[in-house]
KOLLOVEX-882574 format. One record per atom (N, C-alpha, C, O): residue in three letters; x negated, y, z. Coordinates in nm, 3 decimals, padded with zeros to 5 digits, m for minus. Layout:
<atoms>
+------+---------+---------+---------+
: resn :    east :   north :      up :
+------+---------+---------+---------+
:  ALA :       X :       Y :       Z :
...
+------+---------+---------+---------+
</atoms>
This chain:
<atoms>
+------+---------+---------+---------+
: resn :    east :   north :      up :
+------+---------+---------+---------+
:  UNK : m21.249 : m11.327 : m02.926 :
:  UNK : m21.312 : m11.232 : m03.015 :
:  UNK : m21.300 : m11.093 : m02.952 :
:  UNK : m21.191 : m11.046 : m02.921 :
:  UNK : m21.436 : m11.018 : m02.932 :
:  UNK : m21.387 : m10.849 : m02.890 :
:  UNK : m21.330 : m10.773 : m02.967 :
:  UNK : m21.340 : m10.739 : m03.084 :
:  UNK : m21.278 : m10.754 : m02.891 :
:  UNK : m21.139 : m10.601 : m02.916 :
:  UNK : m21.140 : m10.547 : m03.068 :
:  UNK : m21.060 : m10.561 : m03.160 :
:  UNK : m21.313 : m10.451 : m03.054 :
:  UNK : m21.352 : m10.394 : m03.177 :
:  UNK : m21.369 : m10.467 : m03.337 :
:  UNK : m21.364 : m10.418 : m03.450 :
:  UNK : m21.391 : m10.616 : m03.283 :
:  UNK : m21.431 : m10.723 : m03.374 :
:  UNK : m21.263 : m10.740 : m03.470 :
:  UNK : m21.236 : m10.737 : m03.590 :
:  UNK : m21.197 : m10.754 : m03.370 :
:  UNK : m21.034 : m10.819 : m03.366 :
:  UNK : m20.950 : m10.663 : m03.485 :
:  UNK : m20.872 : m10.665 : m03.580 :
:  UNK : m21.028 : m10.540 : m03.402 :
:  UNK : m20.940 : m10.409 : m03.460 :
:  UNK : m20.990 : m10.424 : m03.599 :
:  UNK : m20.911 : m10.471 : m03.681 :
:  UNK : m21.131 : m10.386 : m03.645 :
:  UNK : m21.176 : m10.429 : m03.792 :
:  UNK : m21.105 : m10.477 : m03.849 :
:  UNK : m21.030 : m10.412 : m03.922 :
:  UNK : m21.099 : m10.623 : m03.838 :
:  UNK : m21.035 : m10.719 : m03.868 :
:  UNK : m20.888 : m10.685 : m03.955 :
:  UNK : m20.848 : m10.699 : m04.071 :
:  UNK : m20.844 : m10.642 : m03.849 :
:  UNK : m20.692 : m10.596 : m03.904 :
:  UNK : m20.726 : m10.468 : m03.992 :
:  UNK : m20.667 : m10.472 : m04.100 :
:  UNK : m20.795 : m10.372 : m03.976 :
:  UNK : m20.848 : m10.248 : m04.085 :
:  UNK : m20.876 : m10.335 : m04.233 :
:  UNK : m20.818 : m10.309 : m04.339 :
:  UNK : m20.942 : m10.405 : m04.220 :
:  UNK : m20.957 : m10.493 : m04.341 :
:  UNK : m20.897 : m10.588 : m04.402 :
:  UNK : m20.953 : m10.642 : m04.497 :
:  UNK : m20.778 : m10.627 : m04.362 :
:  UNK : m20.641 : m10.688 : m04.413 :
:  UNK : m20.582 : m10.583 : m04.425 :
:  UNK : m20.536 : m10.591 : m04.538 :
:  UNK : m20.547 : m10.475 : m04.375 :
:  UNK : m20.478 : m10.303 : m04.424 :
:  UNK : m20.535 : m10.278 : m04.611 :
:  UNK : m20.483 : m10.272 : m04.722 :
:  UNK : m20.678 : m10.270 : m04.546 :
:  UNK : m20.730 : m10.260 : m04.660 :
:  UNK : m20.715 : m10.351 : m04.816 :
:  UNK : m20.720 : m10.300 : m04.928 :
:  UNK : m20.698 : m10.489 : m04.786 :
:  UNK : m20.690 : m10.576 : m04.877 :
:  UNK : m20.559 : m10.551 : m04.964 :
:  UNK : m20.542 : m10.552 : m05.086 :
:  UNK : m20.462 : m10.525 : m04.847 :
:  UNK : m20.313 : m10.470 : m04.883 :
:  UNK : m20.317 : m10.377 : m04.972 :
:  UNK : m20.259 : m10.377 : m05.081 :
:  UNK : m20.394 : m10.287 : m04.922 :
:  UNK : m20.367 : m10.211 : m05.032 :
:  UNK : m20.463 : m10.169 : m05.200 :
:  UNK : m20.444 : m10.100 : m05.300 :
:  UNK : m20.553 : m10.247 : m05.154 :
:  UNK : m20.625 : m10.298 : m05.295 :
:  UNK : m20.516 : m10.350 : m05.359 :
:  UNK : m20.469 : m10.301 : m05.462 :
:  UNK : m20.470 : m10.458 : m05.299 :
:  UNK : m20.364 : m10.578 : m05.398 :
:  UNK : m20.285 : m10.467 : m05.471 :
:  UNK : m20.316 : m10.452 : m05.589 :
:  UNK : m20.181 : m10.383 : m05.419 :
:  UNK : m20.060 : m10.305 : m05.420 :
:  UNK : m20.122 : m10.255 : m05.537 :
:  UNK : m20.088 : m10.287 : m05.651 :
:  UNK : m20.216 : m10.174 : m05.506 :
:  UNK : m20.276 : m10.055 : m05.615 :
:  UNK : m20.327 : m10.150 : m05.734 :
:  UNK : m20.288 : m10.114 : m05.844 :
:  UNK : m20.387 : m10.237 : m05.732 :
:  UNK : m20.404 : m10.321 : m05.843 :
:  UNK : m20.358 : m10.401 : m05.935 :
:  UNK : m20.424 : m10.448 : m06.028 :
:  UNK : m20.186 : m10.428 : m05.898 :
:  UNK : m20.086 : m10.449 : m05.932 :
:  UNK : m20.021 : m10.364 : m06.004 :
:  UNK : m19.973 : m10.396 : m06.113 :
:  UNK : m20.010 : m10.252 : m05.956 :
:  UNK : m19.956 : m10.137 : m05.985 :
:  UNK : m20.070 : m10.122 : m06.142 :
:  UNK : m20.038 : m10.130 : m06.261 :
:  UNK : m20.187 : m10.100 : m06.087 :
:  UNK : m20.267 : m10.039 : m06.205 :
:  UNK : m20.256 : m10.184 : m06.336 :
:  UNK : m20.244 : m10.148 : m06.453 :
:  UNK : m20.260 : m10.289 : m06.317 :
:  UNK : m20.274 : m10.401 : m06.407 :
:  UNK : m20.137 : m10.349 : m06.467 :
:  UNK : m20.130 : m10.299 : m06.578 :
:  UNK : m20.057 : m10.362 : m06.403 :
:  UNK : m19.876 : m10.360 : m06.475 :
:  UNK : m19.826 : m10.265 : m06.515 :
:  UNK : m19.714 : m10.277 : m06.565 :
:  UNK : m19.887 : m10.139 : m06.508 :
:  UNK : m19.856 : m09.952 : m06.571 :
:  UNK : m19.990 : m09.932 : m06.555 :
:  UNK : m20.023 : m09.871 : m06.453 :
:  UNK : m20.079 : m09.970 : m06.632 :
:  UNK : m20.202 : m09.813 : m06.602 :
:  UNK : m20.205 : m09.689 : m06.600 :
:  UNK : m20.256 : m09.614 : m06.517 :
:  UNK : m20.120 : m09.656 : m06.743 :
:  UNK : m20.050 : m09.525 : m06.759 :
:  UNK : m20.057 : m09.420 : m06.655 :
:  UNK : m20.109 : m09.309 : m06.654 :
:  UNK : m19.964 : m09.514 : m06.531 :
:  UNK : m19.883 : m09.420 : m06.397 :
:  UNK : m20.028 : m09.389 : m06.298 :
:  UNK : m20.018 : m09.319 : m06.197 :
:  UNK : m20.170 : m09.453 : m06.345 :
:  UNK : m20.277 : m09.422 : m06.259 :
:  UNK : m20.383 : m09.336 : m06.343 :
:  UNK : m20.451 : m09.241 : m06.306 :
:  UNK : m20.378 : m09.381 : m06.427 :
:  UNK : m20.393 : m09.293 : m06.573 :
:  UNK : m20.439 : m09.137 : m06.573 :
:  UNK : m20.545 : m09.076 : m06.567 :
:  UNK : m20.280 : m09.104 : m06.584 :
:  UNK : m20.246 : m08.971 : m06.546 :
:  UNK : m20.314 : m08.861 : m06.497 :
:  UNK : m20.366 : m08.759 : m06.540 :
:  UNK : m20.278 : m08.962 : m06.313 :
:  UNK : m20.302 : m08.792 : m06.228 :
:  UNK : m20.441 : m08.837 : m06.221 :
:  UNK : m20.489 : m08.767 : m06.132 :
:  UNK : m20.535 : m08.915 : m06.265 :
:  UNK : m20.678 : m08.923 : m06.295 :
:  UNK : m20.707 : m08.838 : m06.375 :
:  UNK : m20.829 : m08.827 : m06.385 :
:  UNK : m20.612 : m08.727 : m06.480 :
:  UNK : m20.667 : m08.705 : m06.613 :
:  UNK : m20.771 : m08.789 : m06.662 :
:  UNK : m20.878 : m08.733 : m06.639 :
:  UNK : m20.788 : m08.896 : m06.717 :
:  UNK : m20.846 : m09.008 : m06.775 :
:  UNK : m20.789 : m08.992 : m06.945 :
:  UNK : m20.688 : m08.927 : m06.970 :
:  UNK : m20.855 : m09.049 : m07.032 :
:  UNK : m20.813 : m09.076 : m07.145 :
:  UNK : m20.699 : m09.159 : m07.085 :
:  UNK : m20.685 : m09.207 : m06.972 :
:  UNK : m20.599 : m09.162 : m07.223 :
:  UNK : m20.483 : m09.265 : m07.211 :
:  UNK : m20.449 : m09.323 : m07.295 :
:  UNK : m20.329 : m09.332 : m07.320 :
:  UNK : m20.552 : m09.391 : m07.377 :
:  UNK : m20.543 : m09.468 : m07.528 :
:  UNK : m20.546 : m09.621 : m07.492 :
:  UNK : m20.585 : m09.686 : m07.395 :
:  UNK : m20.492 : m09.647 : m07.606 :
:  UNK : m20.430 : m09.816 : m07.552 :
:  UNK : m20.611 : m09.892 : m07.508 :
:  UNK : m20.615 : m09.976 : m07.418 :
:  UNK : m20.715 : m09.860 : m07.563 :
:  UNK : m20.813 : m09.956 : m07.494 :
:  UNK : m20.825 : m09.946 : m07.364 :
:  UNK : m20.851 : m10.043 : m07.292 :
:  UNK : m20.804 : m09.798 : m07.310 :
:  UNK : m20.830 : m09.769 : m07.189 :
:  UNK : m20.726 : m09.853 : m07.106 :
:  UNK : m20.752 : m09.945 : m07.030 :
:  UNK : m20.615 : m09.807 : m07.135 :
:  UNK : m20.488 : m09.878 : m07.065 :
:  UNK : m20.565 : m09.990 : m07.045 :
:  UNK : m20.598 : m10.005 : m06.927 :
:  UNK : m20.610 : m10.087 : m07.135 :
:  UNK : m20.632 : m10.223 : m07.182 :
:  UNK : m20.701 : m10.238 : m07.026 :
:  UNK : m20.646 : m10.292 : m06.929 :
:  UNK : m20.842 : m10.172 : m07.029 :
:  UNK : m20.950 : m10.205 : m06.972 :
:  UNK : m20.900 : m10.186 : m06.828 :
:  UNK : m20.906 : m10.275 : m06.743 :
:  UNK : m20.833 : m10.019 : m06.803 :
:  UNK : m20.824 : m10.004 : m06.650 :
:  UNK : m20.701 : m10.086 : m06.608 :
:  UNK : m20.668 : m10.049 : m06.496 :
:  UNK : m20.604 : m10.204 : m06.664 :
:  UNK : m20.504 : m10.308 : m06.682 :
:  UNK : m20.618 : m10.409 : m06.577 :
:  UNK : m20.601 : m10.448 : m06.461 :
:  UNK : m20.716 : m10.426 : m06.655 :
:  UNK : m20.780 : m10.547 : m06.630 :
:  UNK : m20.849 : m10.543 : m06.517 :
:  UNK : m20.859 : m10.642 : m06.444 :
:  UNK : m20.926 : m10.385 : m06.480 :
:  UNK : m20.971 : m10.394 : m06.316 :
:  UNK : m20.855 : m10.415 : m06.257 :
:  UNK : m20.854 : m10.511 : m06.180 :
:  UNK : m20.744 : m10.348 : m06.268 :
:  UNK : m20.661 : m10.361 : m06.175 :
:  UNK : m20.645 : m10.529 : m06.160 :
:  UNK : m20.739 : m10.571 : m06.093 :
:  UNK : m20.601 : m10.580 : m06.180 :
:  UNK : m20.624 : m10.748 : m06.223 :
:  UNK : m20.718 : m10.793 : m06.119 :
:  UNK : m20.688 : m10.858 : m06.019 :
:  UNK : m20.835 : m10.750 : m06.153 :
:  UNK : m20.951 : m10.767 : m06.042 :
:  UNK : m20.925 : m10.723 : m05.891 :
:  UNK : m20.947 : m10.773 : m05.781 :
:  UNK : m20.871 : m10.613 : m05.935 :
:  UNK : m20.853 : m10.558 : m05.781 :
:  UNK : m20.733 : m10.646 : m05.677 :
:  UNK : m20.759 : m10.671 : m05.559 :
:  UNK : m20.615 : m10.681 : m05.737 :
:  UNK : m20.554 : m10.764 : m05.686 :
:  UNK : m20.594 : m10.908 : m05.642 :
:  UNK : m20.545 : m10.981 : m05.556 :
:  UNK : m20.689 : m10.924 : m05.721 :
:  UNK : m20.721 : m11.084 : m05.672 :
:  UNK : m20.817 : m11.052 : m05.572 :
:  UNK : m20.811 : m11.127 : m05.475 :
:  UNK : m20.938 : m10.928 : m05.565 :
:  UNK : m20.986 : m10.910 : m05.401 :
:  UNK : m20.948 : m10.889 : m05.315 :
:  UNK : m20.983 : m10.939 : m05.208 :
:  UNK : m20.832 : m10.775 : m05.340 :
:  UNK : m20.766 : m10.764 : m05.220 :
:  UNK : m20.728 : m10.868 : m05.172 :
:  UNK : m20.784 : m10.926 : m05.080 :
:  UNK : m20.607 : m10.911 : m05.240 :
:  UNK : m20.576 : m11.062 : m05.200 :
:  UNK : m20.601 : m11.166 : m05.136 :
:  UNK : m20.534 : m11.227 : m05.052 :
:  UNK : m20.783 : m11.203 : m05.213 :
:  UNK : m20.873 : m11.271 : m05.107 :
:  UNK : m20.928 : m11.248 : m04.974 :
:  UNK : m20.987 : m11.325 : m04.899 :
:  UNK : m20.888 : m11.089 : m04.959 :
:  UNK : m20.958 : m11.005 : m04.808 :
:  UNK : m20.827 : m11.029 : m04.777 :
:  UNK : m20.844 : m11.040 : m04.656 :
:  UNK : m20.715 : m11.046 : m04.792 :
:  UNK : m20.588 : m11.094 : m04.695 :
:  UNK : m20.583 : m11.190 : m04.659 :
:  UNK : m20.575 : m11.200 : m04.536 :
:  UNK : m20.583 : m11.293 : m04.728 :
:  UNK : m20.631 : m11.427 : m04.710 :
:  UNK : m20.700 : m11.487 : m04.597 :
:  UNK : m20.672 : m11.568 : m04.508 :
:  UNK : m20.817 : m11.409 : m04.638 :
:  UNK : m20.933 : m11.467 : m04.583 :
:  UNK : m21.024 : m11.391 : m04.502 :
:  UNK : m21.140 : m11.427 : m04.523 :
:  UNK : m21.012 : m11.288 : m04.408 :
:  UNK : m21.111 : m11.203 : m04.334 :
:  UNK : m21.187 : m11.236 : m04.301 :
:  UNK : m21.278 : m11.153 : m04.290 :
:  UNK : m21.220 : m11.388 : m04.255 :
:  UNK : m21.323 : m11.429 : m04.156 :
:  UNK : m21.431 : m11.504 : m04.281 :
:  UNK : m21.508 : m11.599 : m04.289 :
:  UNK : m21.409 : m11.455 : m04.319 :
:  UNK : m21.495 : m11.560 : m04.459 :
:  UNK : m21.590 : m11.480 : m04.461 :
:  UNK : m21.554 : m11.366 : m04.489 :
:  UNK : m21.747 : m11.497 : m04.436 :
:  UNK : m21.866 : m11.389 : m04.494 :
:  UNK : m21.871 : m11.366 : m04.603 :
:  UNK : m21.904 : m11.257 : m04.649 :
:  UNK : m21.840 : m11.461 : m04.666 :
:  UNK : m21.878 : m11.445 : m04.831 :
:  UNK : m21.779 : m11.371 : m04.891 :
:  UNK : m21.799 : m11.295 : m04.985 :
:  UNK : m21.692 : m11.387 : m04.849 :
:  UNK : m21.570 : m11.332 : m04.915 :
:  UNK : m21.580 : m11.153 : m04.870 :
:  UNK : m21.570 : m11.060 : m04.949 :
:  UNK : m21.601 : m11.144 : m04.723 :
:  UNK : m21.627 : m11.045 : m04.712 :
:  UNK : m21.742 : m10.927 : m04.774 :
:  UNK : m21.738 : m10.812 : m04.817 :
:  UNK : m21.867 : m11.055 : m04.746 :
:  UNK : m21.974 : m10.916 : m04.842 :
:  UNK : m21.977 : m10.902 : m04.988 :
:  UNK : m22.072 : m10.840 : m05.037 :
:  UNK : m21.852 : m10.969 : m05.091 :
:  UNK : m21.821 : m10.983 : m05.198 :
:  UNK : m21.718 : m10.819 : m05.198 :
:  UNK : m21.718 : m10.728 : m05.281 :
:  UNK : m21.644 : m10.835 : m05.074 :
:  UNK : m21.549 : m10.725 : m05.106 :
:  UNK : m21.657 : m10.583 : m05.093 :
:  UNK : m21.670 : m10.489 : m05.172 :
:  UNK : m21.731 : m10.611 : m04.954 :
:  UNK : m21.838 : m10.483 : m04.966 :
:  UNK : m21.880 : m10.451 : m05.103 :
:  UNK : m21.910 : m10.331 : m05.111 :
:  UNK : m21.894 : m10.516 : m05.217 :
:  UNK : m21.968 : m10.516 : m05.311 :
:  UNK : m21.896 : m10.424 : m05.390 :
:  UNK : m21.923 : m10.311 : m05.430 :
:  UNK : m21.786 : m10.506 : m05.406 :
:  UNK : m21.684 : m10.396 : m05.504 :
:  UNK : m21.675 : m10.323 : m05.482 :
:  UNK : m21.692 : m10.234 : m05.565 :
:  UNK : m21.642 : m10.294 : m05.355 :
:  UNK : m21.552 : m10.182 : m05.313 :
:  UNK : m21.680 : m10.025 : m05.353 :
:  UNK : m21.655 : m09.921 : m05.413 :
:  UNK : m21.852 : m10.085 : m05.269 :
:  UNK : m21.915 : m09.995 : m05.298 :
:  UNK : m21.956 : m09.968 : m05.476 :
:  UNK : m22.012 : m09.865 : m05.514 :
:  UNK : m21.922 : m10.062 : m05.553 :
:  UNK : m21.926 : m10.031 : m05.687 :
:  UNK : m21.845 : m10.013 : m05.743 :
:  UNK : m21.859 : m10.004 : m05.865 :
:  UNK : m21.732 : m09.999 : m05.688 :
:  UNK : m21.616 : m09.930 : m05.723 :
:  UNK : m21.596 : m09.790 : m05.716 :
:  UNK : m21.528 : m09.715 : m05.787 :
:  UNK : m21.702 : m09.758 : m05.571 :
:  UNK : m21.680 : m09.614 : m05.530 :
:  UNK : m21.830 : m09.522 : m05.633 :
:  UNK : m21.816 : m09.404 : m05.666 :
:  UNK : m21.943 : m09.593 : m05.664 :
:  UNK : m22.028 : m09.545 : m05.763 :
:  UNK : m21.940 : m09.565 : m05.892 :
:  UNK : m21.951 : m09.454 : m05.942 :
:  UNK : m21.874 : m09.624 : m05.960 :
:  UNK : m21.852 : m09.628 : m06.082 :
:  UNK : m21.761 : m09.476 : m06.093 :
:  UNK : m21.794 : m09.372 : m06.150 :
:  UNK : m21.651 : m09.506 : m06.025 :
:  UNK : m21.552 : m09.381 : m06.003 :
:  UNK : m21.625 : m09.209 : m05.968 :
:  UNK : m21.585 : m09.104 : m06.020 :
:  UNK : m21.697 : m09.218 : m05.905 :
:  UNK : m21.785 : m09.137 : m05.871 :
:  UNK : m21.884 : m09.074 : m05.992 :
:  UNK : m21.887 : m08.952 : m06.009 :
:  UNK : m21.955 : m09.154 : m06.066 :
:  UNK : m21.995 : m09.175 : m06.218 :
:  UNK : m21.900 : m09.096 : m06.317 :
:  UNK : m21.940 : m08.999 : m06.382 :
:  UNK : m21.767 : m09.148 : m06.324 :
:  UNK : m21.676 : m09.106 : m06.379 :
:  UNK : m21.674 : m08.993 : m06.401 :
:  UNK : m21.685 : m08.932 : m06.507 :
:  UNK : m21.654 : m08.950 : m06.264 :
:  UNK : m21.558 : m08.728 : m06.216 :
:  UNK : m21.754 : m08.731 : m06.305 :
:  UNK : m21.776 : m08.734 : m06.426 :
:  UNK : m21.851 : m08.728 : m06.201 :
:  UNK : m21.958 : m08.671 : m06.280 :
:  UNK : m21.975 : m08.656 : m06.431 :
:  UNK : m22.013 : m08.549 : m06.477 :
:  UNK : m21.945 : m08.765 : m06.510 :
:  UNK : m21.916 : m08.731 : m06.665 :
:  UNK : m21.789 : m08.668 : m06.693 :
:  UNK : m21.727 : m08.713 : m06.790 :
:  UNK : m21.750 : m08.598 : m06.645 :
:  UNK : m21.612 : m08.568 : m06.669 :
:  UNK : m21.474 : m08.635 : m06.728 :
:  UNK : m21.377 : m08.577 : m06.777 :
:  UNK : m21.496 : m08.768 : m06.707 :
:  UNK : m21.375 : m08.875 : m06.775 :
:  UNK : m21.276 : m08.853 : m06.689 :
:  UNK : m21.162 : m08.822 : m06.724 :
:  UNK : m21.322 : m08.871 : m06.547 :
:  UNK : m21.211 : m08.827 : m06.446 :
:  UNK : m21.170 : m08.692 : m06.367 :
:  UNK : m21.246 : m08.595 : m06.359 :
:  UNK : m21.063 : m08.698 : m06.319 :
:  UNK : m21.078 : m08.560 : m06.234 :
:  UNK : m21.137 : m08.539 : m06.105 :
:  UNK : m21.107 : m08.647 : m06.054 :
:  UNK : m21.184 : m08.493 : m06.037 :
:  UNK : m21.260 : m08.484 : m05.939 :
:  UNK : m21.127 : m08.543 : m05.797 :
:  UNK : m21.159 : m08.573 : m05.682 :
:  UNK : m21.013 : m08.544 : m05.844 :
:  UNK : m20.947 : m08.598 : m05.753 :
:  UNK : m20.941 : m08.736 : m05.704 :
:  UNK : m20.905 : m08.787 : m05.598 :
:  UNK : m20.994 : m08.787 : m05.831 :
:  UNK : m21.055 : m08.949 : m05.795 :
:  UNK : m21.207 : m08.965 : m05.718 :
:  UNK : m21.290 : m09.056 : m05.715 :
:  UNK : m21.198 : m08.829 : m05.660 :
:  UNK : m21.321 : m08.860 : m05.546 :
:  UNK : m21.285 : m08.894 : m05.465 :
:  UNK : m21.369 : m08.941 : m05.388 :
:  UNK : m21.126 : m08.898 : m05.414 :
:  UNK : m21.041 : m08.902 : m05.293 :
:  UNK : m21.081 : m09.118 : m05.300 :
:  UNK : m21.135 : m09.188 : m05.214 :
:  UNK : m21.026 : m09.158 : m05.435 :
:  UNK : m21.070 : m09.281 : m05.426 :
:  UNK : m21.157 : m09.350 : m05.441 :
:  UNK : m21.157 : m09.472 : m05.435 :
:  UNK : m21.296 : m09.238 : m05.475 :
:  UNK : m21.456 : m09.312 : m05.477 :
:  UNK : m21.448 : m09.318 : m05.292 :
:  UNK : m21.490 : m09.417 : m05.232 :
:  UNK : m21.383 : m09.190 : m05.215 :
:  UNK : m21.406 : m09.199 : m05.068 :
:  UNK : m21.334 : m09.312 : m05.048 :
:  UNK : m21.412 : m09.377 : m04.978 :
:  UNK : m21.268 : m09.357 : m05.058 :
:  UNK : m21.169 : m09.514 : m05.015 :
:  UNK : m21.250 : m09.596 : m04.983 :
:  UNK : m21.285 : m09.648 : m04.876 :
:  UNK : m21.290 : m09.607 : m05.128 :
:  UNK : m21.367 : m09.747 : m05.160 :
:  UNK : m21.511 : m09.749 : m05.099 :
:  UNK : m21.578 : m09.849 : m05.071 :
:  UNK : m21.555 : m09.570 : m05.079 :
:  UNK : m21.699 : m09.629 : m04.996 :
:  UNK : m21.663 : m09.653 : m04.877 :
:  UNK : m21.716 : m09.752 : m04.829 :
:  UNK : m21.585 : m09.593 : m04.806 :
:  UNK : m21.553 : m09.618 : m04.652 :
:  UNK : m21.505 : m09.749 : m04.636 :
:  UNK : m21.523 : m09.802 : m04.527 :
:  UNK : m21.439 : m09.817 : m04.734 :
:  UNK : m21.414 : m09.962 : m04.673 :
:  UNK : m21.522 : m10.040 : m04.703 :
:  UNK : m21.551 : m10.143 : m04.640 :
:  UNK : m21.585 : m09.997 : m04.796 :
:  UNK : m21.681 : m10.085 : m04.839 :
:  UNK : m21.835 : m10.114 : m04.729 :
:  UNK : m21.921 : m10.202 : m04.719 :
:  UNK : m21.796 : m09.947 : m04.643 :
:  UNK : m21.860 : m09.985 : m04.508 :
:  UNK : m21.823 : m10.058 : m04.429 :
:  UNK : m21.894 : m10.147 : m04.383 :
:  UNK : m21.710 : m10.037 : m04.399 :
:  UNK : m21.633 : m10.125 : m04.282 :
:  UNK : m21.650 : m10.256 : m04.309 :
:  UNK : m21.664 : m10.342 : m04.223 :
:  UNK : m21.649 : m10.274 : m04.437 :
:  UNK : m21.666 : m10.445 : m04.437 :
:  UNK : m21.768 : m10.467 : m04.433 :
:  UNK : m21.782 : m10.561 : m04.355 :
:  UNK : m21.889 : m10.426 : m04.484 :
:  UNK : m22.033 : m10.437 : m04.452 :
:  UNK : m22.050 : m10.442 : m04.309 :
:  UNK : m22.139 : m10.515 : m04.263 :
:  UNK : m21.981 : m10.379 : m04.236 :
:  UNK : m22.025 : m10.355 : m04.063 :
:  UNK : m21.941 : m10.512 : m03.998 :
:  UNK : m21.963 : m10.561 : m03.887 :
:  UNK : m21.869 : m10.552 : m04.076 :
:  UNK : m21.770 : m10.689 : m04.020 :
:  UNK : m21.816 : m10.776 : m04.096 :
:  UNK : m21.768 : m10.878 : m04.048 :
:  UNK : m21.894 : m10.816 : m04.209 :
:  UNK : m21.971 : m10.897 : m04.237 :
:  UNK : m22.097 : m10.933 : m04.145 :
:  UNK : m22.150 : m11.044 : m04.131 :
:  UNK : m22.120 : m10.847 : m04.103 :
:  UNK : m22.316 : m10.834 : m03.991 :
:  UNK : m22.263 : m10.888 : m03.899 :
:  UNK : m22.337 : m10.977 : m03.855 :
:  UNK : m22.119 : m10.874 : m03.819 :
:  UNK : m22.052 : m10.977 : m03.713 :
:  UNK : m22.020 : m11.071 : m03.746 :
:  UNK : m22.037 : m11.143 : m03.648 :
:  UNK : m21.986 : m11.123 : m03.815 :
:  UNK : m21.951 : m11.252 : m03.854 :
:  UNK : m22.096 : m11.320 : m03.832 :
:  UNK : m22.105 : m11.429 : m03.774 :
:  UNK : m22.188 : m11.264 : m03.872 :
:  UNK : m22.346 : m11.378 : m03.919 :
:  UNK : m22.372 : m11.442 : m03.771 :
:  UNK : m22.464 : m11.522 : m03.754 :
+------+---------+---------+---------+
</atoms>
């Protein structure tokens, strides 16, 4: 496998890592992500941003797992880039603080990278 193919690769198990971590984190305290979002912090919310996190651990997870998987991969592109419009959505209505642009940028930049390592795989 080339070099560049092989480096991705590992960028996107980095990445999965830390989906899982953060999604763990957010499922099991939302509260503690809550916060420095300035986000509402009422128990539905907790409820709801509990449950992406939930989600987020089981993609990441599967991008650890599984890198070489297309499907798996242009599944994570998916989220990740509708992760980075939803969040993005957010700061624009003012639910969030504009500091969660830092993590609409996350999620679009990986959500490239995996798009660009999905097109190798085909």
């Amino acid at each position: 496998m080339p070099e560049a193919v092989e480096l991705e690769r590992t960028v996107l198990r980095g990445i999965g890592a830390i989906t899982t971590a953060t999604g763990v984190l957010q499922a099991a305290a939302p509260q503690l992500t809550l916060g420095p979002l300035k986000a509402d912090d009422s128990p539905t919310v907790r409820h709801f941003f509990g449950t992406v996190g939930m989600f987020m651990a089981c993609t990441g997870g599967l991008l650890v797992a599984r890198p070489s998987e297309p499907g798996v991969v242009l599944m994570t592109a998916a989220q990740k880039l509708g992760a980075s419009a939803a969040v993005g959505l957010g700061v624009r209505r003012g639910l969030l603080s504009p500091l969660a642009l830092g993590v609409a940028g996350f999620d679009a930049l990986s959500g490239l990278v995996a798009l660009d390592y999905w097109r190798r795989l085909l």
